[in-house]
C-alpha positions in Angstrom: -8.7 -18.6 14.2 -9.9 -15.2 13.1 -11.4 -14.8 9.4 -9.7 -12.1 7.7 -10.9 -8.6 7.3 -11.3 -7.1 3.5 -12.7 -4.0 2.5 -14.7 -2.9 -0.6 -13.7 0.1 -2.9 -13.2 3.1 -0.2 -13.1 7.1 -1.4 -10.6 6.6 -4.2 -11.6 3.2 -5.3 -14.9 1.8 -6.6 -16.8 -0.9 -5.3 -15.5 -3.6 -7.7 -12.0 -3.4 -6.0 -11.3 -5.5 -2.4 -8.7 -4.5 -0.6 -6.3 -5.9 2.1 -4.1 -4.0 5.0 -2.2 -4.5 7.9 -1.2 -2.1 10.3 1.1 0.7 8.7 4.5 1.2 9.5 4.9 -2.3 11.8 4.7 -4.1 8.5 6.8 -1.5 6.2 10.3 -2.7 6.6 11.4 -0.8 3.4 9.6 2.3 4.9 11.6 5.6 4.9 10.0 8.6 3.8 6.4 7.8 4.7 7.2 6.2 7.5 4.2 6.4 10.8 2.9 4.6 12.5 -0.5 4.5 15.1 -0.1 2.6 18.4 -1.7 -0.7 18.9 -3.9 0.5 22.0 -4.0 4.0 21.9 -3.8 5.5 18.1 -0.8 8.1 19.0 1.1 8.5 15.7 4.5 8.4 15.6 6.8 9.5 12.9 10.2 8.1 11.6 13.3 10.2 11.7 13.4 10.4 8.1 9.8 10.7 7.2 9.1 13.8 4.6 5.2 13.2 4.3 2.4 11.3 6.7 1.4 7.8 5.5 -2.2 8.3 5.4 -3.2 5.1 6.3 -1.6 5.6 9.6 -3.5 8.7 9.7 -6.9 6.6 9.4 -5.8 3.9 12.1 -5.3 7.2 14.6 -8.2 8.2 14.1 -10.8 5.3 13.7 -10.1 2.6 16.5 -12.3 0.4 14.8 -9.7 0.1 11.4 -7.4 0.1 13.4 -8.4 -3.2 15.3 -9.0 -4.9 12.2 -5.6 -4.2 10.7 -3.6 -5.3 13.6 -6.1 -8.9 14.3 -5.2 -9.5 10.5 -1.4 -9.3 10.8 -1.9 -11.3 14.0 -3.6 -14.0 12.3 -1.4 -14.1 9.4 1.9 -14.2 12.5 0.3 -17.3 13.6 1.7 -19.1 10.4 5.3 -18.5 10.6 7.4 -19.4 7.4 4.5 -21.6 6.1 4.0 -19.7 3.3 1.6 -22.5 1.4 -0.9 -22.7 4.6 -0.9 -18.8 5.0 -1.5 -18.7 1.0 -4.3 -21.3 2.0 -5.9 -19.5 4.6 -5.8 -16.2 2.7 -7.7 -18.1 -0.7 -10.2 -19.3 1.9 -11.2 -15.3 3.1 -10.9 -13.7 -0.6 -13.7 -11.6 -1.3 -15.8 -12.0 -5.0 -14.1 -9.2 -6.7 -12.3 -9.5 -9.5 -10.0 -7.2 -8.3 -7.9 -7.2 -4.8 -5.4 -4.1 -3.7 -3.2 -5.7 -1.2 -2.4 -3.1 1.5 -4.6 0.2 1.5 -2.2 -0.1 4.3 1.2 -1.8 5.4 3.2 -3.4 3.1 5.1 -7.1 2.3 6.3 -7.7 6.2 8.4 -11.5 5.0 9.4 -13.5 2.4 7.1 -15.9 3.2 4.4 -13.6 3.6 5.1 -11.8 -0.1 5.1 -15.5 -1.3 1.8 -16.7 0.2 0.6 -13.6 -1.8 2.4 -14.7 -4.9 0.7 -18.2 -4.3 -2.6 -16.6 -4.2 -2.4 -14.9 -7.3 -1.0 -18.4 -8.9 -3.8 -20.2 -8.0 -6.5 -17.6 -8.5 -5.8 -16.6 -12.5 -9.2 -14.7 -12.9 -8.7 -12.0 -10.8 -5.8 -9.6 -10.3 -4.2 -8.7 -7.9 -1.8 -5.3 -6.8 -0.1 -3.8 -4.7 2.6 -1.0 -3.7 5.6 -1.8 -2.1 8.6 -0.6 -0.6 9.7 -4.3 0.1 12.0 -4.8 -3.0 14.0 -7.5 -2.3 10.8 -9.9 -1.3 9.6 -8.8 -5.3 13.5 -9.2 -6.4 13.7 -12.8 -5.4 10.6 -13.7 -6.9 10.8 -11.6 -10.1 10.8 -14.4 -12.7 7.8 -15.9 -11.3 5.2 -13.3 -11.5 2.3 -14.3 -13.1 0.6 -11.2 -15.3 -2.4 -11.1 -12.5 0.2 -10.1 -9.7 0.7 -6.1 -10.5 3.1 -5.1 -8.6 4.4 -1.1 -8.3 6.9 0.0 -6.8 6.6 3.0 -4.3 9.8 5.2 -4.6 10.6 7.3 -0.9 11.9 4.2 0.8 15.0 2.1 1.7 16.0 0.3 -1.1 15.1 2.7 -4.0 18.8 2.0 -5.8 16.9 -1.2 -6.7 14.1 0.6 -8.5 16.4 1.7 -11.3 18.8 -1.3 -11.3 16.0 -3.7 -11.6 13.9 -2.1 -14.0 10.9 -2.2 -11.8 7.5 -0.4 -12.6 7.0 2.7 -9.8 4.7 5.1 -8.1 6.3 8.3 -6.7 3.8 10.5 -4.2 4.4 14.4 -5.7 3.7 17.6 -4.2 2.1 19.5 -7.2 0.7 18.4 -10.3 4.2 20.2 -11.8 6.2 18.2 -10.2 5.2 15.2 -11.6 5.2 16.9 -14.9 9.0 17.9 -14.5 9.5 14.2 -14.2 7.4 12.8 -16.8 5.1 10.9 -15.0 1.1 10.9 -15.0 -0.9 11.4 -12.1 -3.3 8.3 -11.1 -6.7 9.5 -9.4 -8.2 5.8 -9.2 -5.6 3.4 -9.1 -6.0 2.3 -12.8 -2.1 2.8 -13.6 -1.5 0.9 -10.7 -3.6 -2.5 -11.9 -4.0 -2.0 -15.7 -1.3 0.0 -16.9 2.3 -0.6 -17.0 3.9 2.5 -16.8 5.7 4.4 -13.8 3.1 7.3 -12.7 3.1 9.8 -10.1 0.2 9.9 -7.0 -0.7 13.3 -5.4 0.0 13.9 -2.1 -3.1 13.0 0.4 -4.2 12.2 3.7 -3.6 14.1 6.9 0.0 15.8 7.1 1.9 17.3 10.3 0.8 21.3 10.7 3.5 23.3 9.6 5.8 21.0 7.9 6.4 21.1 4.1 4.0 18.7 3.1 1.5 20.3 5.2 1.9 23.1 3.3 1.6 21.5 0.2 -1.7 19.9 0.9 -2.9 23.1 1.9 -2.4 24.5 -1.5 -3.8 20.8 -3.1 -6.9 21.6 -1.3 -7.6 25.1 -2.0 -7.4 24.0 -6.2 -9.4 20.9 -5.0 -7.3 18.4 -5.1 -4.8 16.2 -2.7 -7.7 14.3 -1.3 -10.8 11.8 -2.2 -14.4 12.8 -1.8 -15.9 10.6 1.1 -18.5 8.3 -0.4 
């Protein structure tokens, strides 16, 4: 069986944060408004009927085979385990990194119950480090609400399916915005490194990134980003 493939810190995040992803949009069930995805063999992006703005992790699989390879032999690893969720959760403690910190899914997104609950079992058994992730798979988090432990930070990522649960559940959520105005006008502060996402518990906004479709709004609105400097990460 393959080992699983983590990353260390990338352009946003520093070196003291691993992170975990599967292949984007394939593993986003609650996907809507970010929905893409990159082909398995050949990288074409496809975009969902509905989609406002270009997930940028698609974006990266188009465009380096190499992530993209990773990304799709971890998700068909983790497949091999079915609804076993305590051997998945055991084979995923077995590849975790040393960091004290773990994003779950730079890319893709809570694909089962049993998959968000190997997860869950992960952070249970591993109380020193802590663990995040955004999601757009609300009812996996729903089901499983009262048994979150404090290092299992979980956020909420407004623009997909089930967004009527945000509100009615009281759940902590990120919201991508356009311009820094925008998420003025709605009273949220902008993250730059992830830090509201792991060590705060308020909802907060994230600035629109990655690569977006010439022409459309979004593409527009990166263009202006970019011209002030912002919208994007500096490569390390």
């Amino acid at each position: 069986m393959n080992k699983l493939t983590f990353g260390i810190g990338n352009a946003k995040l520093g070196k003291e944060i691993a992170t975990f992803s599967l292949p984007s949009g394939f593993t986003c069930p609650g996907a809507l408004n970010c929905l893409s995805k990159a082909n398995k063999e050949t990288g074409k992006i496809t975009d969902g009927a509905e989609t406002t703005f270009r997930c940028f992790s698609a974006s990266q699989e188009a465009t380096f085979p190499n992530v993209r390879r990773s990304r799709w032999e971890n998700f068909d690893t983790l497949k091999t385990f079915g609804a076993d969720f305590s051997a998945m959760a055991d084979f995923i403690g077995a590849n975790l990194p040393k960091q004290k910190i773990v994003r779950i899914h730079v890319a893709g997104d809570f694909y089962s119950q049993a998959y968000f609950d190997a997860w869950l079992e992960v952070a249970k058994r591993n109380p020193a480090k802590t663990f995040y992730a955004y999601t757009k798979s609300l009812g996996f988090w729903i089901q499983r609400k009262a048994e979150i432990p404090a290092n299992f930070k979980l956020n909420a990522s407004r623009g997909g399916r089930n967004d009527e649960l945000i509100a009615a559940h009281g759940l902590k959520f990120a919201e991508v915005v356009f311009t820094e105005a925008e998420a003025a006008e709605k009273g949220l502060e902008i993250d730059h490194d992830d830090a509201h996402a792991f060590a705060q518990d308020n909802s907060f906004a994230l600035l629109l990134h990655g690569i977006q479709p010439k022409g459309s709004k979004a593409g527009e609105a990166l263009k202006v980003l970019k011209k002030q400097g912002k919208g994007s990460y500096p490569s390390k």
